[in-house]
C-alpha positions as CSV (number, residue, x, y, z in Angstrom):
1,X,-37.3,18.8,41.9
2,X,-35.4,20.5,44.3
3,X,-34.6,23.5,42.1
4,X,-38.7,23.7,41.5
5,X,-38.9,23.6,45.2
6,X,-36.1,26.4,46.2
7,X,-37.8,28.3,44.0
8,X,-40.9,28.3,45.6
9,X,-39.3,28.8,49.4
10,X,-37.5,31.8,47.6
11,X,-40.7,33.3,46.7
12,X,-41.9,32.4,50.0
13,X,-39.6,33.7,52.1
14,X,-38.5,36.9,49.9
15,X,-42.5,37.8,50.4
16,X,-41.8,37.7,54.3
17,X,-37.9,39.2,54.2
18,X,-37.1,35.6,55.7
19,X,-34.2,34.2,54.5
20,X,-33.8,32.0,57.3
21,X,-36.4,30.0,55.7
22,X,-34.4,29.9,52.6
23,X,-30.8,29.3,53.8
24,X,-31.4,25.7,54.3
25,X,-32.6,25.2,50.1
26,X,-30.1,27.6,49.6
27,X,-27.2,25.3,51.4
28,X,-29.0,22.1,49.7
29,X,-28.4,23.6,46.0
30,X,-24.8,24.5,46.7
31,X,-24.2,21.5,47.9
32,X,-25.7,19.7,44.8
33,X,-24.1,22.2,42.5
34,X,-20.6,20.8,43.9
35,X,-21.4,17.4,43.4
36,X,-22.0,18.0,40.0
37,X,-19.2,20.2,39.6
38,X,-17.3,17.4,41.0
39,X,-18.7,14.6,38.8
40,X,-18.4,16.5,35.7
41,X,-14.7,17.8,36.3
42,X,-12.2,17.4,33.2
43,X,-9.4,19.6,33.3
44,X,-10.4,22.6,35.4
45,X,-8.3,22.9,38.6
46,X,-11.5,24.6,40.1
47,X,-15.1,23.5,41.1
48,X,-16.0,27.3,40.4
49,X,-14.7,27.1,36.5
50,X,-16.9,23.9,36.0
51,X,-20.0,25.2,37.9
52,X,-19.3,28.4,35.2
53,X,-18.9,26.4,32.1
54,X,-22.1,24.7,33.4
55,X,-23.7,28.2,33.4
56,X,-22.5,29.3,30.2
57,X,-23.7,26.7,28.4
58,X,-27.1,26.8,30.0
59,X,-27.1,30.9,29.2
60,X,-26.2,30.3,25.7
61,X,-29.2,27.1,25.5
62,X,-31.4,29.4,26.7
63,X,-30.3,32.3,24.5
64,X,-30.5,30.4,21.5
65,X,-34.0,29.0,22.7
66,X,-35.5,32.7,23.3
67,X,-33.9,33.6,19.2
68,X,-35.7,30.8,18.2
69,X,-39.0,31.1,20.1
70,X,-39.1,34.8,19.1
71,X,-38.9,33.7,14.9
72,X,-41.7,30.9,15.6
73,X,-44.1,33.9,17.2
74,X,-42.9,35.9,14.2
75,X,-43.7,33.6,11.3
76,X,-46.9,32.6,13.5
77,X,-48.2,35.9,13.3
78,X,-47.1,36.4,10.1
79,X,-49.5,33.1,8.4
80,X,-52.0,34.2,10.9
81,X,-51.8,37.8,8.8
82,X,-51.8,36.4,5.7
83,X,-54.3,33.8,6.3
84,X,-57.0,36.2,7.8
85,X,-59.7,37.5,5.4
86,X,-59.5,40.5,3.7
87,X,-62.1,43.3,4.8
């Protein structure tokens, strides 16, 4: 929720060059970000090497999710191809 709503004061505010408008989201999502840094700390000396573990993992997710969504459209045109009548 919060992230859906930075989002759209970003938008907002970029759209009028006012990031005083933003900063306060902005703060909020930092602040949020270090509590989860916090709660999910193991080893790492650092709140900055959880937050980019965190970060990795989510660019690799969402790697792996684009790879996969690309095959599906792939074989989807593909039987839509093969399936189509022949002129």
């Amino acid at each position: 929720k919060l992230a859906a709503s930075a989002y759209a004061a970003w938008a907002k505010a970029r759209a009028q060059d006012d990031f005083a408008a933003f900063a306060p989201l902005l703060a909020e999502c930092f602040a949020v970000a270090a509590e989860v840094a916090e709660a999910t700390r193991e080893d790492e000396a650092e709140l900055y090497d959880v937050a980019l573990k965190e970060y990795e993992l989510y660019d690799a997710m969402r790697g792996a999710l684009r790879r996969s969504a690309a095959r599906a459209q792939a074989a989807h045109r593909t039987r839509a191809r093969l399936a189509a009548p022949a002129e």
